[in-house]
C-alpha positions as CSV (number, residue, x, y, z in Angstrom):
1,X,97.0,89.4,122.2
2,X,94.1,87.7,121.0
3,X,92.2,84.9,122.2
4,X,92.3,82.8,118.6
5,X,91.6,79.3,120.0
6,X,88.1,79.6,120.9
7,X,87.0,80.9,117.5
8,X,86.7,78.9,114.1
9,X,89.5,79.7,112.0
10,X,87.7,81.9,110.0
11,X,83.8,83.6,110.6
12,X,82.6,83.8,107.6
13,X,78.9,85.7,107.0
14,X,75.8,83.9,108.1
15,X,75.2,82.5,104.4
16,X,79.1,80.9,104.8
17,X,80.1,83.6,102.5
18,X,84.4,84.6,103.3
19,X,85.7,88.1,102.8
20,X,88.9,88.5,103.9
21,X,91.4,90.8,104.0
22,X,94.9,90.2,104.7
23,X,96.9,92.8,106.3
24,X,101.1,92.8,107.3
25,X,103.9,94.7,107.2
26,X,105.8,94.8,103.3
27,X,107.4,91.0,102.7
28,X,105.4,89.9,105.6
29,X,103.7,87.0,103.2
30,X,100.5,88.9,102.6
31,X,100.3,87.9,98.7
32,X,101.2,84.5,99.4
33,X,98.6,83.7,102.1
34,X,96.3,85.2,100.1
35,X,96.8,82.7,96.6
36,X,96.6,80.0,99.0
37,X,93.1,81.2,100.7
38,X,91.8,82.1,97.0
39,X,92.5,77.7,96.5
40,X,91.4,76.4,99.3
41,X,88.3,78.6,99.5
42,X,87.7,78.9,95.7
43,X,87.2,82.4,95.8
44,X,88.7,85.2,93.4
45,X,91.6,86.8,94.6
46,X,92.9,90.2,94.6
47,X,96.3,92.0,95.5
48,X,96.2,96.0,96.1
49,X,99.9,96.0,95.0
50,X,98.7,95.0,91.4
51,X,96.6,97.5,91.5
52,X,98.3,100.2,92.9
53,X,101.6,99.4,90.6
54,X,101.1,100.6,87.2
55,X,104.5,100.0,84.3
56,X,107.2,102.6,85.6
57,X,106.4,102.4,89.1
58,X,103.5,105.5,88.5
59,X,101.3,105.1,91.1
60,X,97.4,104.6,90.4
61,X,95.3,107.5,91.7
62,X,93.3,107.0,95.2
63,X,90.0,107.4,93.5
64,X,90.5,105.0,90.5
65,X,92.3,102.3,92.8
66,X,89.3,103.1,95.4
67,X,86.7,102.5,92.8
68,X,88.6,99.4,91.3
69,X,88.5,98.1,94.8
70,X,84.7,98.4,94.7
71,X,84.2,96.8,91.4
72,X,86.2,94.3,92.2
73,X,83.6,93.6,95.7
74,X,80.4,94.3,93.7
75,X,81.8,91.9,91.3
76,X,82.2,88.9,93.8
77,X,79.8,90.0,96.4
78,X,78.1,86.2,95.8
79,X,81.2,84.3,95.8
80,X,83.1,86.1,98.9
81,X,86.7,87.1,98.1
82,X,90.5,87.3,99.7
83,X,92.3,91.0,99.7
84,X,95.9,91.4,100.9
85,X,97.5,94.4,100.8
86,X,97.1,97.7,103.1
87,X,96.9,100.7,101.4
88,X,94.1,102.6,103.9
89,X,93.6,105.5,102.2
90,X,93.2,103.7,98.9
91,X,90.4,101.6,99.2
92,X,91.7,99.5,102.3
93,X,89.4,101.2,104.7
94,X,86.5,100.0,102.5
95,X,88.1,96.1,102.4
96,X,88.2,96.6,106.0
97,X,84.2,97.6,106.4
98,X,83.4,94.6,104.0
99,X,85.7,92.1,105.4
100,X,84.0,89.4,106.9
101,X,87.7,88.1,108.1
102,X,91.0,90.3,108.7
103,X,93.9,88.2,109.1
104,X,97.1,90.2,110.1
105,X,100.9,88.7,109.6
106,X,102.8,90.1,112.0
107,X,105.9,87.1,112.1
108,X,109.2,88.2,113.4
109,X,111.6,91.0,111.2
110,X,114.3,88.3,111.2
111,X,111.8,85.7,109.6
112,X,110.9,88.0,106.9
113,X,113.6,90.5,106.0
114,X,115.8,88.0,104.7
115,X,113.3,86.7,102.6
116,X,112.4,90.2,101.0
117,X,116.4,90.9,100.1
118,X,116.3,87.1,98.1
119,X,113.2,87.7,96.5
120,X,114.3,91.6,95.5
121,X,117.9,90.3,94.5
122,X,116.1,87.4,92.1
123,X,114.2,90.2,91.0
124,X,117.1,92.4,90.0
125,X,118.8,89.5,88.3
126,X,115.5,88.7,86.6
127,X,115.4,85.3,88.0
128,X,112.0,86.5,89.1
129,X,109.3,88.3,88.0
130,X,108.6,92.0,89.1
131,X,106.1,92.4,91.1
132,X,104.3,94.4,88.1
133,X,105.0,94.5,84.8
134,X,107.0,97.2,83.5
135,X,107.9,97.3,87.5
136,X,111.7,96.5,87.2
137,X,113.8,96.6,90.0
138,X,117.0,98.8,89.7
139,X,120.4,98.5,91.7
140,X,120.2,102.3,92.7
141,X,117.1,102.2,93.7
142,X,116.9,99.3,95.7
143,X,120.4,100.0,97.7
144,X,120.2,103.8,97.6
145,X,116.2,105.1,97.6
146,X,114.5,105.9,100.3
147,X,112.1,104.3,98.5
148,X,113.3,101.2,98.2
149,X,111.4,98.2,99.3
150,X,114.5,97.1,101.1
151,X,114.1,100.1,103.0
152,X,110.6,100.1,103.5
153,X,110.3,97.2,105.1
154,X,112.9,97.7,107.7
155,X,111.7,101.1,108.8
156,X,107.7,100.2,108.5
157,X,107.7,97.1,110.9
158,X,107.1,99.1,113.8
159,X,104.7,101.4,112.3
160,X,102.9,98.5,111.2
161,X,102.9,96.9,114.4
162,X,101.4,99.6,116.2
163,X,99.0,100.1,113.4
164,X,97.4,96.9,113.5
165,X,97.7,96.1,117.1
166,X,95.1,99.6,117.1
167,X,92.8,97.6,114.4
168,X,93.1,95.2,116.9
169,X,91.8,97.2,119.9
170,X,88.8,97.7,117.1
171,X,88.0,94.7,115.8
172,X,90.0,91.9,117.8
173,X,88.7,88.5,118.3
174,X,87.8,88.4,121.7
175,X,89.3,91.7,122.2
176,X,87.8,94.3,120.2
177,X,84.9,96.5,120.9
178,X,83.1,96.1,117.4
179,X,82.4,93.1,114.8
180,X,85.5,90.6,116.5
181,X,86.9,89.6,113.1
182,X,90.9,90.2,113.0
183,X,93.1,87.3,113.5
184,X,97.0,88.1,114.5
185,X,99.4,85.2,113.0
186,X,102.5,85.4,114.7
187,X,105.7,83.6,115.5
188,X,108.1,81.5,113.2
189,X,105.7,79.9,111.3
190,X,104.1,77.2,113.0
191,X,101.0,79.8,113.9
192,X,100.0,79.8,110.0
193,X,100.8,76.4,109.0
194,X,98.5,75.3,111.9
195,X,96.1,78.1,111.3
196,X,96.0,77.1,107.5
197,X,95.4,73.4,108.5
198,X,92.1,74.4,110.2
199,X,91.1,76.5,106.9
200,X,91.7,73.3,104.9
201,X,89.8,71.5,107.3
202,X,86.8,74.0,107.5
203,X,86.7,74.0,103.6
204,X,86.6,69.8,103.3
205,X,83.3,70.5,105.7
206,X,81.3,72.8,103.8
């Protein structure tokens, strides 16, 4: 799908500034990639699930979270910055614009899915953190909501594929018709850890 080998692993602006945003279907690995970007590359991080997730699972309003979001860019506009989380309509759209990097997770369902039911049933024993806090994780609703994240996650893979493989018609390296800035890591893993050992590499030359 995209022709990843013949560009550096990330573009970076022409002062070697990174702005990236990290995009992926729910459990995908979005948050994680983006701690480990925010250390290699020393820049500040930011996750638009902390944002959007206020104590009792009450949603932040589009325009706050939107402005938040472009605070948080102002803010860091010297130092570059890593973003995961989608969230379009809330401020992702303008991540998107600003990105200098888009970097899109797309490993297989049966990689990840498992992984989200551990890390939701460690949540519900409170072996782990919530995602938020004041965000705890109830039996009902995480067996028998339609809002579950469970649930989510199974039902939005596709969607999310087809989303981003249209971002990709947009802005695809070596495919898309504008800036060519968004990156699809696939597979079981190897993908990432090899794409992450050419970030390390890229930071150790700067």
């Amino acid at each position: 799908m995209t022709q990843n080998h013949a560009f550096p692993p990330l573009i970076g602006d022409e002062e070697g500034r990174f702005r990236i945003r990290i995009v992926g279907n729910s459990g995908s690995g979005k948050t994680t990639l983006c701690k480990e970007l925010a250390s290699i590359l020393n820049i500040p991080a930011l996750s638009l699930d902390e944002l959007h997730w206020q104590p009792g699972w009450k949603e932040t309003p589009a325009d706050e979270l939107r402005e938040k979001v472009e605070d948080f860019i102002q803010q860091n506009a010297s130092r570059g910055w890593v973003i995961d989380g989608n969230y379009s309509k809330k401020g992702g759209l303008i991540v998107q614009e600003r990105a200098t990097d888009v970097i899109w997770l797309n490993p297989p369902l049966l990689l990840y899915f498992p992984r989200i039911i551990i890390r939701t049933l460690l949540r519900l024993m409170r072996l782990r953190p919530p995602c938020r806090p004041g965000c705890n994780e109830r039996f009902r609703e995480v067996f028998f909501s339609k809002d579950s994240i469970i649930w989510w996650c199974l039902t939005n893979h596709r969607s999310s594929f087809e989303r981003n493989s249209a971002l990709m018609e947009i802005w695809g390296l070596g495919v898309g018709s504008r800036a060519q800035k968004m990156r699809r890591l696939g597979g079981w893993g190897a993908e990432l850890r090899d794409w992450l050992k050419s970030v390390r590499e890229l930071a150790r030359n700067r």
